[in-house]
KOLLUM-64484 format. One line per 5 residues: for each residue y, z, x of N, C-alpha, C. Coordinates in Angstrom, 3 decimals, always signed. Layout:
! KOLLUM-64484
Y:Z:X:Y:Z:X:Y:Z:X | ...;
END
This chain:
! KOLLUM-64484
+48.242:+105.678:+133.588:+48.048:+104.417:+134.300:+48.626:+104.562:+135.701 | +47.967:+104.217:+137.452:+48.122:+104.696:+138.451:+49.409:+103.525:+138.485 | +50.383:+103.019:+138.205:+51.436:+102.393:+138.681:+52.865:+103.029:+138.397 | +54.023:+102.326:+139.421:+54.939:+103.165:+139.074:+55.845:+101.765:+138.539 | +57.079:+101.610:+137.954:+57.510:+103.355:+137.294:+56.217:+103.686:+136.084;
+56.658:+105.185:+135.995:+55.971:+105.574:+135.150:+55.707:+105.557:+133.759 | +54.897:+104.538:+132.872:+55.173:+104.168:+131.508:+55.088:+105.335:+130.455 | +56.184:+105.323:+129.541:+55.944:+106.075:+128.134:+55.650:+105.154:+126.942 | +54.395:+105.332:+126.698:+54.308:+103.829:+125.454:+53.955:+104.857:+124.419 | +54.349:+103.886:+123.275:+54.450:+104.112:+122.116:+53.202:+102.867:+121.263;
+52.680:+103.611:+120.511:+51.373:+102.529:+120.147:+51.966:+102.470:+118.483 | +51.615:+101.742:+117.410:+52.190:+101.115:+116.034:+50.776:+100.590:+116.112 | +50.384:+101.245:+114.761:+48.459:+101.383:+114.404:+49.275:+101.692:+113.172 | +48.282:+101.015:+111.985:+47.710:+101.197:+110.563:+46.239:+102.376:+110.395 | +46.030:+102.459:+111.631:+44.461:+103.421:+111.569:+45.006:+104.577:+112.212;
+44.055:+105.666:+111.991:+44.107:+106.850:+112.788:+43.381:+106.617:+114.025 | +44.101:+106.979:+114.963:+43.581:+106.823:+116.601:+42.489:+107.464:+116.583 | +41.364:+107.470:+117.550:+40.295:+108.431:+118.170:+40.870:+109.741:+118.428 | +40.661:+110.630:+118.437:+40.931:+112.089:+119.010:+40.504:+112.201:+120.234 | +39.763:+111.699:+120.712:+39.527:+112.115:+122.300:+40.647:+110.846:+122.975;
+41.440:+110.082:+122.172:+42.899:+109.679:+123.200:+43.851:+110.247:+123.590 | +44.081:+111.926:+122.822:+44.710:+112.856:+122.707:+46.381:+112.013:+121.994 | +46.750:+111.485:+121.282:+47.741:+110.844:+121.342:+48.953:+111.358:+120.486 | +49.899:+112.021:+120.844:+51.010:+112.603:+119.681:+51.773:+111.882:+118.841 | +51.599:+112.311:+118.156:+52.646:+111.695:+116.785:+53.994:+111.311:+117.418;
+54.733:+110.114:+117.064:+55.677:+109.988:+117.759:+57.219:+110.185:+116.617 | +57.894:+111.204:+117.370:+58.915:+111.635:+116.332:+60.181:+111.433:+117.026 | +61.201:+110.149:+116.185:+62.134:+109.470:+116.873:+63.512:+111.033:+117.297 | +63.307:+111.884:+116.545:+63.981:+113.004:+116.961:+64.099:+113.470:+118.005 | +62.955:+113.851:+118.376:+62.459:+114.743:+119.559:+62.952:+113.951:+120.690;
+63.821:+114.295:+121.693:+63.809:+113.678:+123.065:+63.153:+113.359:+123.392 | +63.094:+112.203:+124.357:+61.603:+111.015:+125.055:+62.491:+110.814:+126.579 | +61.397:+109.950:+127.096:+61.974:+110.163:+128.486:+63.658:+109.000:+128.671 | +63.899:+109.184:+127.282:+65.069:+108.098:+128.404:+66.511:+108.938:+127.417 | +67.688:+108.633:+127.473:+68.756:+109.406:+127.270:+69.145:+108.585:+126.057;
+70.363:+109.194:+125.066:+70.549:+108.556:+123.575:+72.033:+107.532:+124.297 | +72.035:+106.795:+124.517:+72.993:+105.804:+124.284:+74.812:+106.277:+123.803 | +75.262:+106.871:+124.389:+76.971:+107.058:+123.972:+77.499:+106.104:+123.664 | +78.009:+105.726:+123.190:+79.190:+104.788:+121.938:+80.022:+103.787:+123.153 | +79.821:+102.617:+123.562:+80.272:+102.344:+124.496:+79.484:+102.136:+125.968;
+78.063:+102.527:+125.965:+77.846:+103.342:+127.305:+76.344:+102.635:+127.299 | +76.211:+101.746:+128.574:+74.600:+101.187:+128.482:+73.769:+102.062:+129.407 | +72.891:+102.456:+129.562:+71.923:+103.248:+129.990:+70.545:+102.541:+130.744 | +70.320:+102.878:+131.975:+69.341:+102.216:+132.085:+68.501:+103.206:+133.212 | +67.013:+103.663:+133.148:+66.292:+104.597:+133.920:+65.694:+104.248:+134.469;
+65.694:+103.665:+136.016:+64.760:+102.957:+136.737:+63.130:+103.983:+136.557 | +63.049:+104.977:+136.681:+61.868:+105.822:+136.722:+60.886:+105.985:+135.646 | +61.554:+104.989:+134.578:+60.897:+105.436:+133.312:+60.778:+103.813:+132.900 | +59.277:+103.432:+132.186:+59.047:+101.799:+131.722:+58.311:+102.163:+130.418 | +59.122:+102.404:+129.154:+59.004:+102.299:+127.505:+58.508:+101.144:+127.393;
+56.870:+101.340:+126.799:+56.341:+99.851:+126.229:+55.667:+100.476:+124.922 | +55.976:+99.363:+124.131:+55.671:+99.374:+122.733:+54.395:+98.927:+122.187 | +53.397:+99.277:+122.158:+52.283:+98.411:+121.516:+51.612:+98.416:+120.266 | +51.624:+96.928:+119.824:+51.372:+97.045:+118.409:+50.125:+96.396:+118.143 | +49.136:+97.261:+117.371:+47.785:+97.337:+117.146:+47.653:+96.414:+115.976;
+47.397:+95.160:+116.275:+46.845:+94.092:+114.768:+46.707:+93.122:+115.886 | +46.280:+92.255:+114.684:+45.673:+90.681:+115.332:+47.125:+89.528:+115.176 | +46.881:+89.324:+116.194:+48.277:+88.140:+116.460:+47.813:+86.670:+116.017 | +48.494:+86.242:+115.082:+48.257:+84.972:+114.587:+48.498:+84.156:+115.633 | +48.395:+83.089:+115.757:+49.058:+81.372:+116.686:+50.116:+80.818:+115.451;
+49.825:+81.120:+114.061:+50.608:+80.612:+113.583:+51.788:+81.022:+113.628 | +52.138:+82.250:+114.039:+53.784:+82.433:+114.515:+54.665:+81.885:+115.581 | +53.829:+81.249:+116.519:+53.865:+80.831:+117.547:+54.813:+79.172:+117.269 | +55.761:+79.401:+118.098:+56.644:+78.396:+118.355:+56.695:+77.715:+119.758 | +56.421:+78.347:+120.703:+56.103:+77.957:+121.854:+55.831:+78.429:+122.891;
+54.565:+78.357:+123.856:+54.190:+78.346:+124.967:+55.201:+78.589:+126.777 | +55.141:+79.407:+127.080:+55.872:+79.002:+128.527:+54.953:+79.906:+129.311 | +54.807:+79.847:+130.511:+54.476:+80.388:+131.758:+55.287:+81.018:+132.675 | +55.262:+82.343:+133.018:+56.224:+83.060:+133.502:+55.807:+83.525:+135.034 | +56.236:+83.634:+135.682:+55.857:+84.221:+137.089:+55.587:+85.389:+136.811;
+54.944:+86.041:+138.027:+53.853:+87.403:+137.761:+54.200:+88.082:+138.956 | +54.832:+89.662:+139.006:+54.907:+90.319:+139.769:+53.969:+90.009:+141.212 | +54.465:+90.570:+141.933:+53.658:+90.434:+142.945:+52.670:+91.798:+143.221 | +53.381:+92.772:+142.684:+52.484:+94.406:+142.577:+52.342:+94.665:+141.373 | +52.990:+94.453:+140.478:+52.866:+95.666:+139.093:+51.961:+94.712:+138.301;
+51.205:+94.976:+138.003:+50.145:+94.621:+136.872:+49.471:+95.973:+136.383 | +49.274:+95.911:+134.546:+48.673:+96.826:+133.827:+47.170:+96.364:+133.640 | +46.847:+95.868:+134.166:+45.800:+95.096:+133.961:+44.987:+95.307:+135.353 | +45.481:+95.005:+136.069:+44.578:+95.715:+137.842:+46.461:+95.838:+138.678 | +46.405:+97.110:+138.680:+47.582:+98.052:+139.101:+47.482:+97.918:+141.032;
+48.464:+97.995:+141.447:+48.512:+98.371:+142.851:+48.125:+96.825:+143.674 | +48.551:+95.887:+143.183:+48.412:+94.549:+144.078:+46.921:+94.502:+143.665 | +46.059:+94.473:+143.220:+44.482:+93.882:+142.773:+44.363:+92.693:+141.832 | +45.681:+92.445:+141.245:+45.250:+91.587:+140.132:+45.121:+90.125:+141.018 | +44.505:+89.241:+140.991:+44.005:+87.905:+141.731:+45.332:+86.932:+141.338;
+46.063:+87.226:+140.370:+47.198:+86.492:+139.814:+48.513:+87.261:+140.574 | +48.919:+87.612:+141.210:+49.742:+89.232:+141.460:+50.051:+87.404:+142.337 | +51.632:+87.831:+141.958:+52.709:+86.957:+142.939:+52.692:+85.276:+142.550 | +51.169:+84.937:+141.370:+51.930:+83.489:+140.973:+53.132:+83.053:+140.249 | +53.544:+81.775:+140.588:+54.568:+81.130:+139.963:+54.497:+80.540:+138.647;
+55.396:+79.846:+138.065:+54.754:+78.806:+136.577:+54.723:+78.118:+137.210 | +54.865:+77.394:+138.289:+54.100:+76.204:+138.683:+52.875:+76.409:+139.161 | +52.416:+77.315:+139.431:+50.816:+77.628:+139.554:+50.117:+78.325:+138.772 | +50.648:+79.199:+137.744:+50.005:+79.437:+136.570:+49.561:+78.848:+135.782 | +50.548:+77.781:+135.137:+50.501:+76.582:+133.930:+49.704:+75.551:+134.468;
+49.316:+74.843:+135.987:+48.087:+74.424:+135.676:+46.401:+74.697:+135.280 | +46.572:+76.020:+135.811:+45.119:+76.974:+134.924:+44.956:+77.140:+133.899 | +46.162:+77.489:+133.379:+46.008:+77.962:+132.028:+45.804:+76.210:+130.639 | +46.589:+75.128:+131.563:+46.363:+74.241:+130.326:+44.961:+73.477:+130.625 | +44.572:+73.361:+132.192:+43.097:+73.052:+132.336:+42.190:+74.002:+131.839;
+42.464:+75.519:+130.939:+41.406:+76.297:+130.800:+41.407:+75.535:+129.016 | +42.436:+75.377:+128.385:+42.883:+74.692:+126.765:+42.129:+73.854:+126.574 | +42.156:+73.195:+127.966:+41.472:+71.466:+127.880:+40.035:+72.168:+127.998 | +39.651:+72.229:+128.677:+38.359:+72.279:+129.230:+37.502:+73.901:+128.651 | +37.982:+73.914:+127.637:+36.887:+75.347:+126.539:+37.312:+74.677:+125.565;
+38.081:+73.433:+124.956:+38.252:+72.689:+123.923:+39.408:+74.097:+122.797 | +40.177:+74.503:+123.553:+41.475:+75.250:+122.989:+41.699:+74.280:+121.540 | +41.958:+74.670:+120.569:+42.614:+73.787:+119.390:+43.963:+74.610:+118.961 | +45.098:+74.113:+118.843:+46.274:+74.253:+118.296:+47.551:+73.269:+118.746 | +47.079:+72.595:+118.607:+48.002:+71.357:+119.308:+49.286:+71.014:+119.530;
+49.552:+71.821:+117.966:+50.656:+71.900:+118.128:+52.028:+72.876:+119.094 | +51.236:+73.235:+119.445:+51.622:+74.176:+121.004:+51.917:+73.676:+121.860 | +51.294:+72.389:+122.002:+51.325:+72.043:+123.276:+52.153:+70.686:+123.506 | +52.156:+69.838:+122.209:+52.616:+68.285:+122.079:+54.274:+68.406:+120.720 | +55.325:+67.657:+121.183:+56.453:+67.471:+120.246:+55.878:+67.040:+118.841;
+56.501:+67.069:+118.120:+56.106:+65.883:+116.797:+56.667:+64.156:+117.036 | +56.851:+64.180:+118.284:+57.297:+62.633:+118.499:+55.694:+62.199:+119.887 | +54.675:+62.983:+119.721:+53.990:+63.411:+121.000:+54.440:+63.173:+122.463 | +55.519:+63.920:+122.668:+55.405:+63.746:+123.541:+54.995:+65.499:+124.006 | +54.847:+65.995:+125.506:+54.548:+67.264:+125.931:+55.449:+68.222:+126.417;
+55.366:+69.243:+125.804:+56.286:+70.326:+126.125:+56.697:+70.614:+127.186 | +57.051:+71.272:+127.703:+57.936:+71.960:+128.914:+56.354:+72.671:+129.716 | +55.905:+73.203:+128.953:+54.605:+73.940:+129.417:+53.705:+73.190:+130.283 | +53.555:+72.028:+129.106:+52.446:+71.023:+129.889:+52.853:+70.050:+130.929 | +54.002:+69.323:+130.714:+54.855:+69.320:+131.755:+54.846:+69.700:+133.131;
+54.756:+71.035:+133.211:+55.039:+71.946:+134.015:+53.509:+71.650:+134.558 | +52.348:+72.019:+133.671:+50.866:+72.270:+134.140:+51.011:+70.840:+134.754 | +50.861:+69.956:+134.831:+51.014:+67.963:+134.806:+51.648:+67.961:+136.453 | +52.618:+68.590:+136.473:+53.012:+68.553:+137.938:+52.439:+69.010:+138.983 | +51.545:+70.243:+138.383:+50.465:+70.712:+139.599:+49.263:+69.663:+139.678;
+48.972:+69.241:+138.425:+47.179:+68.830:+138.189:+47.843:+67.301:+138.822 | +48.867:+66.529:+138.513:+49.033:+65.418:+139.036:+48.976:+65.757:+140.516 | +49.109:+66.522:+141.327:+48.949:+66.426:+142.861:+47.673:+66.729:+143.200 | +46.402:+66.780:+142.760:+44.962:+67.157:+142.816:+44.662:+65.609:+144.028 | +43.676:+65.954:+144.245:+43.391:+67.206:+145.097:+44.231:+68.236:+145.982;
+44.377:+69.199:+146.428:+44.870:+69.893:+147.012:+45.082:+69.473:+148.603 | +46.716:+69.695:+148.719:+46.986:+69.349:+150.108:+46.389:+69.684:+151.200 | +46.632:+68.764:+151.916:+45.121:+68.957:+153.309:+44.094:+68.115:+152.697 | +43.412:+68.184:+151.653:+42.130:+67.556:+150.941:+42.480:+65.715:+151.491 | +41.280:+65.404:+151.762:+41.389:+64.044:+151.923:+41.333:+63.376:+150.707;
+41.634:+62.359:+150.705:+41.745:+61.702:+149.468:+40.882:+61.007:+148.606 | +40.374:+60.691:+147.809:+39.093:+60.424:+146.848:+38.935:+59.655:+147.158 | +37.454:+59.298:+147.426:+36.935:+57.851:+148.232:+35.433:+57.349:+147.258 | +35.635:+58.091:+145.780:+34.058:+58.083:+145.409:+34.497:+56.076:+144.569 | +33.226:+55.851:+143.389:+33.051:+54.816:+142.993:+33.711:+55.177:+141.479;
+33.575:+56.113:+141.056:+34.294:+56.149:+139.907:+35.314:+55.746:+139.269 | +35.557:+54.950:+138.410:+37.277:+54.366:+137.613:+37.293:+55.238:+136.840 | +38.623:+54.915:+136.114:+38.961:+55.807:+135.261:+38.286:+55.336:+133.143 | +37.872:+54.095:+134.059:+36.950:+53.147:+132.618:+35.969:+53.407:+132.507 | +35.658:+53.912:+133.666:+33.830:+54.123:+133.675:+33.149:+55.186:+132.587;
+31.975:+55.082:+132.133:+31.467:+56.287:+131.116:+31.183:+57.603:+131.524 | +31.247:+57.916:+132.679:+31.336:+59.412:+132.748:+32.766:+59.647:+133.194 | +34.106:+58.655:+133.662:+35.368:+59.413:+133.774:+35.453:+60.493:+133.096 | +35.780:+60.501:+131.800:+35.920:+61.812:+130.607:+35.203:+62.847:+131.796 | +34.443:+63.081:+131.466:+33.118:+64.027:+131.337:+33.370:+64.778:+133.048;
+33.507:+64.073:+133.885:+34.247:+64.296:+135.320:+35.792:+64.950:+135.520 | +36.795:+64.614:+134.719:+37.983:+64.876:+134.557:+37.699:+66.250:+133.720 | +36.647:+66.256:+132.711:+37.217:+67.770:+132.398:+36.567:+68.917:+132.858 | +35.465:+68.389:+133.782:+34.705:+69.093:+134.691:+35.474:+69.749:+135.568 | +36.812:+68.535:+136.090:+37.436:+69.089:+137.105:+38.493:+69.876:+136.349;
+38.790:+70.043:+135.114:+40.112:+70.880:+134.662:+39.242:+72.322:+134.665 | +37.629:+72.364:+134.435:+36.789:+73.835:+133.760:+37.256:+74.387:+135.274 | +37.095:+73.191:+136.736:+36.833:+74.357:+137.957:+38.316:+74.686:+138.523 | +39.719:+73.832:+137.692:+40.650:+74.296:+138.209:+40.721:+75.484:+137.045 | +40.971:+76.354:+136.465:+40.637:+76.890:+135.213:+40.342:+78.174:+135.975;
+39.259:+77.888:+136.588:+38.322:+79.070:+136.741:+38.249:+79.406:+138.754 | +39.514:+78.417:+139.300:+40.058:+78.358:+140.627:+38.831:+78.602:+141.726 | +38.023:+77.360:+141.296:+36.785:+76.781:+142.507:+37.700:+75.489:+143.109 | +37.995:+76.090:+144.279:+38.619:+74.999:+144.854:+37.630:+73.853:+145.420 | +36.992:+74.551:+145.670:+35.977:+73.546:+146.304:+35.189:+72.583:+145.177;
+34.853:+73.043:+144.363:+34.316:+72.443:+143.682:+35.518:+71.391:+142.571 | +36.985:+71.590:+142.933:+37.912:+70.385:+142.333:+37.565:+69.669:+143.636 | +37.899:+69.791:+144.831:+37.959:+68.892:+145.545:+36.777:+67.888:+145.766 | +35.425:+68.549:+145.472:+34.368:+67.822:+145.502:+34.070:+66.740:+143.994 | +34.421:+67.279:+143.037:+34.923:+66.432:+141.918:+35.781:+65.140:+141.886;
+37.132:+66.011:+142.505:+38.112:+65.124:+142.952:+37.671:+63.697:+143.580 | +36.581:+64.058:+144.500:+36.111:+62.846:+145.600:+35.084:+61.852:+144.839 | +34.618:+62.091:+143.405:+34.056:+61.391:+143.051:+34.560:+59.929:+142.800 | +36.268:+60.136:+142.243:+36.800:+58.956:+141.457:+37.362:+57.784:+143.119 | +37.819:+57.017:+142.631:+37.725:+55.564:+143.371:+39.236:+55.557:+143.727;
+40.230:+56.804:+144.532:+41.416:+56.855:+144.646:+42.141:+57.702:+143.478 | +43.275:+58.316:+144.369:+44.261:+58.693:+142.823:+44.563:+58.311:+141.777 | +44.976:+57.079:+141.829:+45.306:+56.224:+140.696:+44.388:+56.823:+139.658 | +42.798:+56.668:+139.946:+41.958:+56.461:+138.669:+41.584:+58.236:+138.717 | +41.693:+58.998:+139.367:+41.871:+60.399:+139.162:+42.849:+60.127:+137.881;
+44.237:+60.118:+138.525:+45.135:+60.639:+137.351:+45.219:+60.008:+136.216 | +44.780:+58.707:+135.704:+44.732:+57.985:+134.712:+43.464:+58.995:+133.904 | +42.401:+59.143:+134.750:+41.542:+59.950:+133.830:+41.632:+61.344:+133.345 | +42.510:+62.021:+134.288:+42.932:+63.431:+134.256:+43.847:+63.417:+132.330 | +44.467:+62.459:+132.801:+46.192:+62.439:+131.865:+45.224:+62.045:+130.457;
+44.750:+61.105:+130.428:+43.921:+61.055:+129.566:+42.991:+61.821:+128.414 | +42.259:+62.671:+129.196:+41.463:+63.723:+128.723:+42.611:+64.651:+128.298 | +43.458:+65.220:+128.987:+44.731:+65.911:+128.231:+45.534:+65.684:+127.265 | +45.807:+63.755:+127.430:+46.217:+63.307:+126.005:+45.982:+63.850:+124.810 | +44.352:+63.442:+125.208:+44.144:+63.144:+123.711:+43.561:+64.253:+123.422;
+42.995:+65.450:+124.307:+42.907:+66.769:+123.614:+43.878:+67.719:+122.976 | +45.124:+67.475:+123.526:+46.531:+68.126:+123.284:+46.931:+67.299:+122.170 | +46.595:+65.859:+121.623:+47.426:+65.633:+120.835:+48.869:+64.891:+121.180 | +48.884:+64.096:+122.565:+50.022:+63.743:+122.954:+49.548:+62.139:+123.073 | +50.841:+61.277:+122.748:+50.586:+60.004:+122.581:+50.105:+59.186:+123.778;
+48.978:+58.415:+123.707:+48.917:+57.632:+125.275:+50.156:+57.262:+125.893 | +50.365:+58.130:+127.943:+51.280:+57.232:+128.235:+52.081:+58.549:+128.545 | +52.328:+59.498:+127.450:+53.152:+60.775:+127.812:+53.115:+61.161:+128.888 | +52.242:+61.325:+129.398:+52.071:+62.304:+130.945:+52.075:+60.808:+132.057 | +53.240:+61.325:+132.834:+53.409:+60.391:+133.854:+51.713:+59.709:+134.850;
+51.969:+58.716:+134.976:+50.739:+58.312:+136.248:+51.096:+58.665:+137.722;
END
């Protein structure tokens, strides 16, 4: 993999690998790139990044909770060398994509996302503070006819979570301009998140 430091991974498979991965048996004996630990003595190899990967299907049901973490600004295994389009976000700009992508592909596990008293996690929370400032600064402010009562609100609100999701700015802001002021933006936004997440009317601030 072209990034540095340089990874030694270790893969944990129930199957026999392909042969054209060339992949060696891994024998905890044999020296590896990092040093054995002396009695007393912490060790740490900037030049060397040990990752472990384990080959099965990951339940949700182990899952206790959700958070959003900030993202290098260079190292990604995924597009290496500053390419990844995410390279340098925050959780405050991650977690609103990721819970407008839940909402808006109809994500089910709810319990991920809402307390057992419904109210919303730390996660969504977090997503709620970005999506409550929509439209995006600079953007003028929504001047369309839409309420948040009206019969296509829904259907508009999660339109606008698919294009924050999928980071068409233009096309939130042109969404955005449909509804009749913020107010009835965020009443319809909070809404559609309610009650897809499973959180009691009212949870997510106006």
């Amino acid at each position: 993999m072209g990034y540095t430091p340089q990874a030694a991974r270790i893969l944990i498979t129930d199957r026999t690998p392909d042969a054209s991965l060339q992949l060696m048996p891994y024998d905890p004996n044999v020296p590896g790139p990092w040093e054995r630990r002396a009695p007393g003595r912490d060790l740490w190899n900037y030049e060397i990044c040990v990752e472990i990967l384990a080959e099965r299907d990951l339940s949700l049901d182990a899952v206790t909770e959700l958070r959003c973490v900030g993202h290098h600004h260079m190292r990604c295994n995924i597009a290496p060398n500053g390419a990844c389009p995410e390279a340098g976000f925050s959780e405050l700009r991650a977690a609103p994509s990721f819970v407008a992508a839940v909402v808006a592909h109809g994500v089910s596990h709810r319990e991920l996302f809402s307390r057992p008293d419904g109210t919303a996690t730390v996660l969504v929370e977090t997503a709620w503070t970005g999506l409550y400032n929509l439209p995006r600064r600079g953007a003028p402010d929504p001047s369309g006819t839409i309420v948040y009562t009206s019969p296509e609100a829904n259907s508009v609100a999660r339109a606008i979570l698919g294009a924050v999701a999928s980071r068409r700015d233009e096309d939130v802001e042109a969404l955005c301009g449909l509804f009749q002021g913020r107010t009835h933006l965020r009443e319809a936004l909070s809404a559609v998140i309610e009650d897809h997440l499973g959180l009691r009317p009212g949870a997510l601030e106006r």
